[in-house]
KEKOLPA-969581 format. One line per field, with one value per atom (N, C-alpha, C, CB): residue in three letters; atom name; x negated, y negated, z negated. Coordinates in steps of 0.1 Angstrom, whole numbers, plus 2048, in hexadecimal, padded with zeros to 3 digits. Glycine has a CB too. Layout:
# KEKOLPA-969581
residu <- c(ALA  ...)
atome <- c(CA  ...)
c1 <- c(X  ...)
c2 <- c(Y  ...)
c3 <- c(Z  ...)
# end
This chain:
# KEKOLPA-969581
residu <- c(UNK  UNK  UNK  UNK  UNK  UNK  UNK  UNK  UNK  UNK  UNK  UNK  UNK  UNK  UNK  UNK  UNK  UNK  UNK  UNK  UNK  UNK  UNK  UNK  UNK  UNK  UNK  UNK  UNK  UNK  UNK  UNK  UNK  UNK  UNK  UNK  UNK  UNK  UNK  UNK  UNK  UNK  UNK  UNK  UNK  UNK  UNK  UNK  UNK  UNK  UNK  UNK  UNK  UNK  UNK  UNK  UNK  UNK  UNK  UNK  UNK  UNK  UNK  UNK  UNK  UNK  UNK  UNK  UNK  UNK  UNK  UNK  UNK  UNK  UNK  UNK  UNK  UNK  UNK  UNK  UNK  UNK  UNK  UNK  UNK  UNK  UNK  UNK  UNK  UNK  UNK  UNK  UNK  UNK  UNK  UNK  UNK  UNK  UNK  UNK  UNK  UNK  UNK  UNK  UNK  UNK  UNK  UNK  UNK  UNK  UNK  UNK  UNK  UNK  UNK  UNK  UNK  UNK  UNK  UNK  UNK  UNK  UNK  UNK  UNK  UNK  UNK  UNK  UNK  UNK  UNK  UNK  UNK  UNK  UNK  UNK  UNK  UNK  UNK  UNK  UNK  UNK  UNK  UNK  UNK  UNK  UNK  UNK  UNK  UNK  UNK  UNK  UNK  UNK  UNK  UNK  UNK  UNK  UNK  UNK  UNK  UNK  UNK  UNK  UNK  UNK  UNK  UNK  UNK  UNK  UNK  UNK  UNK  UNK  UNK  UNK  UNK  UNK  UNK  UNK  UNK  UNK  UNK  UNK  UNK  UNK  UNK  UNK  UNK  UNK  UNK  UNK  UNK  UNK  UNK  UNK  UNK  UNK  UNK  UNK  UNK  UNK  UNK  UNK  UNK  UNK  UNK  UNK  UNK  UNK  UNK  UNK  UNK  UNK  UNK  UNK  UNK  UNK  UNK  UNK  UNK  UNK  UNK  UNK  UNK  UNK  UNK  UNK  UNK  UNK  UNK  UNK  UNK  UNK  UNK  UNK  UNK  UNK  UNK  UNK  UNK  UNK  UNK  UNK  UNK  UNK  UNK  UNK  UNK  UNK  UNK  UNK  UNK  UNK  UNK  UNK  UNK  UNK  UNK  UNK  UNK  UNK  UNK  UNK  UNK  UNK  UNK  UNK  UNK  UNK  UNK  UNK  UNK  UNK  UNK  UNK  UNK  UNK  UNK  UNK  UNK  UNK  UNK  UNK  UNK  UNK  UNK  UNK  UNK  UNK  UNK  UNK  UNK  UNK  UNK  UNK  UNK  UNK  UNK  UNK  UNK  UNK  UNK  UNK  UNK  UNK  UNK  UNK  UNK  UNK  UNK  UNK  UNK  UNK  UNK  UNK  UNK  UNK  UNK  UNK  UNK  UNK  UNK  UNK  UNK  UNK  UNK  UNK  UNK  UNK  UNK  UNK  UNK  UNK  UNK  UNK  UNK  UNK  UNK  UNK  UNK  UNK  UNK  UNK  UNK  UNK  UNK  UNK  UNK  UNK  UNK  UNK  UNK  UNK  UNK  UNK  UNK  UNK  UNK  UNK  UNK  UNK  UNK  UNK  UNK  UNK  UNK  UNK  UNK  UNK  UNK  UNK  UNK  UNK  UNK  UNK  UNK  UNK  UNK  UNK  UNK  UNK  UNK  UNK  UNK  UNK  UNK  UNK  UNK  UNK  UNK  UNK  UNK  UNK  UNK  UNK  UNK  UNK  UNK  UNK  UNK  UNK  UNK  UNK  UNK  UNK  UNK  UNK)
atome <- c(N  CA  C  CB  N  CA  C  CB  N  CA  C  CB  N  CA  C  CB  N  CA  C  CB  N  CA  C  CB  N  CA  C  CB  N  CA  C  CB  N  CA  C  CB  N  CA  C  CB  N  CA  C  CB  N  CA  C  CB  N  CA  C  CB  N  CA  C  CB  N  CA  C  CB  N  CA  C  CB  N  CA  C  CB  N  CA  C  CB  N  CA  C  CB  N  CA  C  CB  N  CA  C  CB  N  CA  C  CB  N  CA  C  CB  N  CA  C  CB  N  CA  C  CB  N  CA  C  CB  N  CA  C  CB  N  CA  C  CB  N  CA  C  CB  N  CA  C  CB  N  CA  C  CB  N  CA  C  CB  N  CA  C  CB  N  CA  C  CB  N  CA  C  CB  N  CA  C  CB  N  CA  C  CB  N  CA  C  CB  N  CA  C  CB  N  CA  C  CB  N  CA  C  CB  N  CA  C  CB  N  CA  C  CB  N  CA  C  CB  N  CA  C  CB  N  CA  C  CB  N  CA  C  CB  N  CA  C  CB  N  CA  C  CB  N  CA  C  CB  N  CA  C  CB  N  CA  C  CB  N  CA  C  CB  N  CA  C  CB  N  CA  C  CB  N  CA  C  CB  N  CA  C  CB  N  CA  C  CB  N  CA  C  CB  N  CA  C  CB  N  CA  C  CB  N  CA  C  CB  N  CA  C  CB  N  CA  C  CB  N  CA  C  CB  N  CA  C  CB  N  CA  C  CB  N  CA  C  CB  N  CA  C  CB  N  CA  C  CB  N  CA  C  CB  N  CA  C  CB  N  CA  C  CB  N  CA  C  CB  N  CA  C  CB  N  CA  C  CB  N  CA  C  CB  N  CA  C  CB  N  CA  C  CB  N  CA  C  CB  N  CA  C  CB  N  CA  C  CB  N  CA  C  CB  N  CA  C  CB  N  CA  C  CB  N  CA  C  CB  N  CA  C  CB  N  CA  C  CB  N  CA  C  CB  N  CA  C  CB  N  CA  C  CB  N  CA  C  CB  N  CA  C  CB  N  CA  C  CB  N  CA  C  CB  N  CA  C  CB  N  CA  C  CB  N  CA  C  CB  N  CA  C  CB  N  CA  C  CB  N  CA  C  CB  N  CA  C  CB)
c1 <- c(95E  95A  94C  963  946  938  92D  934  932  927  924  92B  92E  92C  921  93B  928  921  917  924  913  907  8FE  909  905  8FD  8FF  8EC  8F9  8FE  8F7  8FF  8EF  8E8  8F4  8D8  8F8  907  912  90C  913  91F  922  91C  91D  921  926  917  926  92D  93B  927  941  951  95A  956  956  95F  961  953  956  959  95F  94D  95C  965  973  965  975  986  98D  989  981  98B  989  988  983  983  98B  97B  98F  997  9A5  998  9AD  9BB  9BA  9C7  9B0  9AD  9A9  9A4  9A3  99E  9A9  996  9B0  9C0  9C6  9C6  9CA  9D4  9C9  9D7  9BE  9B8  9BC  9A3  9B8  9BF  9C0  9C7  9D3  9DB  9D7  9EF  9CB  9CA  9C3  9C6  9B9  9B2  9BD  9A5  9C7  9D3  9DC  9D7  9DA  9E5  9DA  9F2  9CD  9C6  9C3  9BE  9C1  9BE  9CF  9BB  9D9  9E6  9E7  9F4  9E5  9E1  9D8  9DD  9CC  9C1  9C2  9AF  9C8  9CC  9D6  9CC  9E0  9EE  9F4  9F6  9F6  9FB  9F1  A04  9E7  9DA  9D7  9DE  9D8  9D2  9C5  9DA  9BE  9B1  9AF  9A0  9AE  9AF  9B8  9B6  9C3  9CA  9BF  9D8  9BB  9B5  9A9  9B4  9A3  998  99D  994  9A6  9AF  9B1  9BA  9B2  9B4  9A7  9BD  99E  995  98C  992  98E  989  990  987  99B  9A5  99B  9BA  99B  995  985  996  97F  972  973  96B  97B  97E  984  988  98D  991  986  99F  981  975  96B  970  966  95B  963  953  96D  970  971  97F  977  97C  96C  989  969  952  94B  943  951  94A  951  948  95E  965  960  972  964  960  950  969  949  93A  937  92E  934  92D  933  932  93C  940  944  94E  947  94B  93E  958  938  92A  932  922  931  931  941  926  94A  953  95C  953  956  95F  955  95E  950  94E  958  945  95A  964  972  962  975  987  986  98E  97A  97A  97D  969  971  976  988  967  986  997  9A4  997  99D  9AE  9A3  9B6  99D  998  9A0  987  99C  9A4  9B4  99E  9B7  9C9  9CE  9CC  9C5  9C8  9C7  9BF  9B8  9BA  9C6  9B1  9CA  9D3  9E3  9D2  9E8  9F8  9F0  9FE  9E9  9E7  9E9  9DA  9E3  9E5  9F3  9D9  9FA  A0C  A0F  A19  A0B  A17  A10  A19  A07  A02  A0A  9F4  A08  A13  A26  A0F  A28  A37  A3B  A3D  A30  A36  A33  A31  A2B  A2D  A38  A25  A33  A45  A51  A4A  A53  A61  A5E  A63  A52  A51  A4C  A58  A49  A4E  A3D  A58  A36  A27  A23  A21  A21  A1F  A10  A27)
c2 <- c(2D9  2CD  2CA  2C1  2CE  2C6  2D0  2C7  2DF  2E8  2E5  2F8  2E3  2E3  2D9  2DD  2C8  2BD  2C0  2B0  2C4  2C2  2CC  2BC  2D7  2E6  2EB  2E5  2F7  2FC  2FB  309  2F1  2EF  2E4  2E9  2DD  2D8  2DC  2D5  2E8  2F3  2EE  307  2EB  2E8  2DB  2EA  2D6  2C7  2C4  2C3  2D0  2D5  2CD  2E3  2D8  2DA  2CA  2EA  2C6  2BD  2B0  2BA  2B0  2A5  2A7  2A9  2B6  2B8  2B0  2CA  2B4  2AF  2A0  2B9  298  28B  286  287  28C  284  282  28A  28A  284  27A  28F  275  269  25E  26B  261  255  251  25A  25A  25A  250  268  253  24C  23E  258  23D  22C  226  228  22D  222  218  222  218  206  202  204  203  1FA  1F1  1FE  1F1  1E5  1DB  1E8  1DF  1D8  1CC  1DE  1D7  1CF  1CA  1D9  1CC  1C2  1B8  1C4  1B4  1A8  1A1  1AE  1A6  19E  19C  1A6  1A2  19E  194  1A7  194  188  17E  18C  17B  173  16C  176  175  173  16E  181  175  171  16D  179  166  161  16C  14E  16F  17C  17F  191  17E  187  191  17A  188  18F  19B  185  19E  1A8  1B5  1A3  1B2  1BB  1BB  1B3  1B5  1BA  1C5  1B0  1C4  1CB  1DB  1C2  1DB  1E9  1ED  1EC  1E9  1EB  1EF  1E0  1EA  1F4  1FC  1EF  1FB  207  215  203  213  21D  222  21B  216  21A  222  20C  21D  222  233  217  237  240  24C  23C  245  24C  24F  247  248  24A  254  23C  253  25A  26A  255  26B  276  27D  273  274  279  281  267  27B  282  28D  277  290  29D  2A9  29C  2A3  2AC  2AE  2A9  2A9  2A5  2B6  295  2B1  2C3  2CF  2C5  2D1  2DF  2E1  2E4  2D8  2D9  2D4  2CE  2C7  2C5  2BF  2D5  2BD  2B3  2B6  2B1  2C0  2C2  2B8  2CF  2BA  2B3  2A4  2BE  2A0  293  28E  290  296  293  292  29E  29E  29C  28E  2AD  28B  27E  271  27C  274  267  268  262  26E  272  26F  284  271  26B  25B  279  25B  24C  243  24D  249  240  240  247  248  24D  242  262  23F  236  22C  235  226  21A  215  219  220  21F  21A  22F  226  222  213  231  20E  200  1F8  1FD  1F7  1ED  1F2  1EF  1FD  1FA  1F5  206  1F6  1F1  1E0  1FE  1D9  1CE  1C5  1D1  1CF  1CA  1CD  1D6  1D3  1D2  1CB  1DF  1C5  1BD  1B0  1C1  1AC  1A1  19D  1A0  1A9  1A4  1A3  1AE  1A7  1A8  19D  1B7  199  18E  18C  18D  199  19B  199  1AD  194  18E  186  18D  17D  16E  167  16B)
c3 <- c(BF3  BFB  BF8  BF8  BEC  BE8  BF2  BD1  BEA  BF2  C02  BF2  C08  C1A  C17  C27  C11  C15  C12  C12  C06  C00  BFC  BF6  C01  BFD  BEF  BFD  BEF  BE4  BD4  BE7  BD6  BCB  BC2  BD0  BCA  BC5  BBF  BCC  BBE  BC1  BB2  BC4  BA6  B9A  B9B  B90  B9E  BA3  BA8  BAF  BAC  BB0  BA9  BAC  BA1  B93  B87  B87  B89  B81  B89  B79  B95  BA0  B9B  BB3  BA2  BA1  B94  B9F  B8A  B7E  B78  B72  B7E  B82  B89  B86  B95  B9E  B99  BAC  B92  B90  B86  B8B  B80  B7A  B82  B72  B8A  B96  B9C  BA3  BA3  BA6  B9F  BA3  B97  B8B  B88  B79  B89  B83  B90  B7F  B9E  BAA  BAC  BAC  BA7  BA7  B9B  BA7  B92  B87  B89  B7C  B98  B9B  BA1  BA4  BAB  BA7  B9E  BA5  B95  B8A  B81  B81  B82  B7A  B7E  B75  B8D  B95  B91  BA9  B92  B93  B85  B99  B78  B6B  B66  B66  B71  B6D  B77  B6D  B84  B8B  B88  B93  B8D  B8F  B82  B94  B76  B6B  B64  B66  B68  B61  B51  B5C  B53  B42  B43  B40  B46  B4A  B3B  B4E  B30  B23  B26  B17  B29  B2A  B33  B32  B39  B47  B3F  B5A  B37  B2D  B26  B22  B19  B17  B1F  B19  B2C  B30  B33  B3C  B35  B38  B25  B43  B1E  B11  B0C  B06  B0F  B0C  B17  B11  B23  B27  B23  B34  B21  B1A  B0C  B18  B03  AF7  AFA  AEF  B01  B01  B0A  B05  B15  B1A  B12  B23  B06  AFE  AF7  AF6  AF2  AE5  AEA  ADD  AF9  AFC  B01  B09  B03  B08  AFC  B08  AF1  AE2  ADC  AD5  AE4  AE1  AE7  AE4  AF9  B02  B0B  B0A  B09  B0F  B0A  B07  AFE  AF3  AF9  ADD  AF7  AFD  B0D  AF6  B11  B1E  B2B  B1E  B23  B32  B3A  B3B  B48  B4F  B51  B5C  B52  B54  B48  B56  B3C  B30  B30  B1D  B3C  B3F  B42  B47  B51  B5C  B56  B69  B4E  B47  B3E  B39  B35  B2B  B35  B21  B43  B49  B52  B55  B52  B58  B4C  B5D  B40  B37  B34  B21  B33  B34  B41  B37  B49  B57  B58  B65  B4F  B50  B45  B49  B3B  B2F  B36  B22  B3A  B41  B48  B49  B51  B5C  B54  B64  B48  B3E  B38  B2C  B35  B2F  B3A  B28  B45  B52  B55  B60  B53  B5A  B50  B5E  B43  B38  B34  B26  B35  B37  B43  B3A  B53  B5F  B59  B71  B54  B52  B45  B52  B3F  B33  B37  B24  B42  B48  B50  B4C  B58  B61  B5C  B6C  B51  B47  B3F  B3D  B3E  B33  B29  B2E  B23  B12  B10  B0B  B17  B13  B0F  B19  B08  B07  B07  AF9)
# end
């Protein structure tokens, strides 16, 4: 898709999309459930909360994979980054709706 749009000086650019997007994918419904976390059940603290969990896990996963990998072990670090963010905003939304939050 990059080469057509953009020519082939792009062509290195693919590869590291592809492996970004099933992380993009999966962050999605977290702007969702963090609006209904900082609105709805007033937490905003909580929706901070996922949102360093993803920073933390993106940085950590950046200083593993950056060195050997380059922009591709960018794109996988921010992709389990966004996948973390994403299990902390369901399990933040289902321990509210159950309760067990205080």
């Amino acid at each position: 898709m990059i080469p057509p749009l953009f020519g082939d000086s792009f062509r290195g650019a693919a590869r590291p999309l592809a492996l970004l997007l099933p992380g993009v994918v999966a962050y999605a419904p977290v702007t969702i459930l963090v609006v209904y976390i900082s609105i709805r059940a007033a937490r905003p603290r909580l929706s901070l909360l996922v949102s360093i969990i993803g920073l933390v896990v993106t940085a950590g996963m950046s200083l593993v994979l950056i060195p050997p990998y380059g922009a591709s072990g960018a794109a996988i670090a921010s992709a389990i980054g966004y996948g973390a963010g994403g299990v902390a905003a369901w399990i933040c939304f289902s321990r509210l709706v159950r309760g067990d939050v205080a």
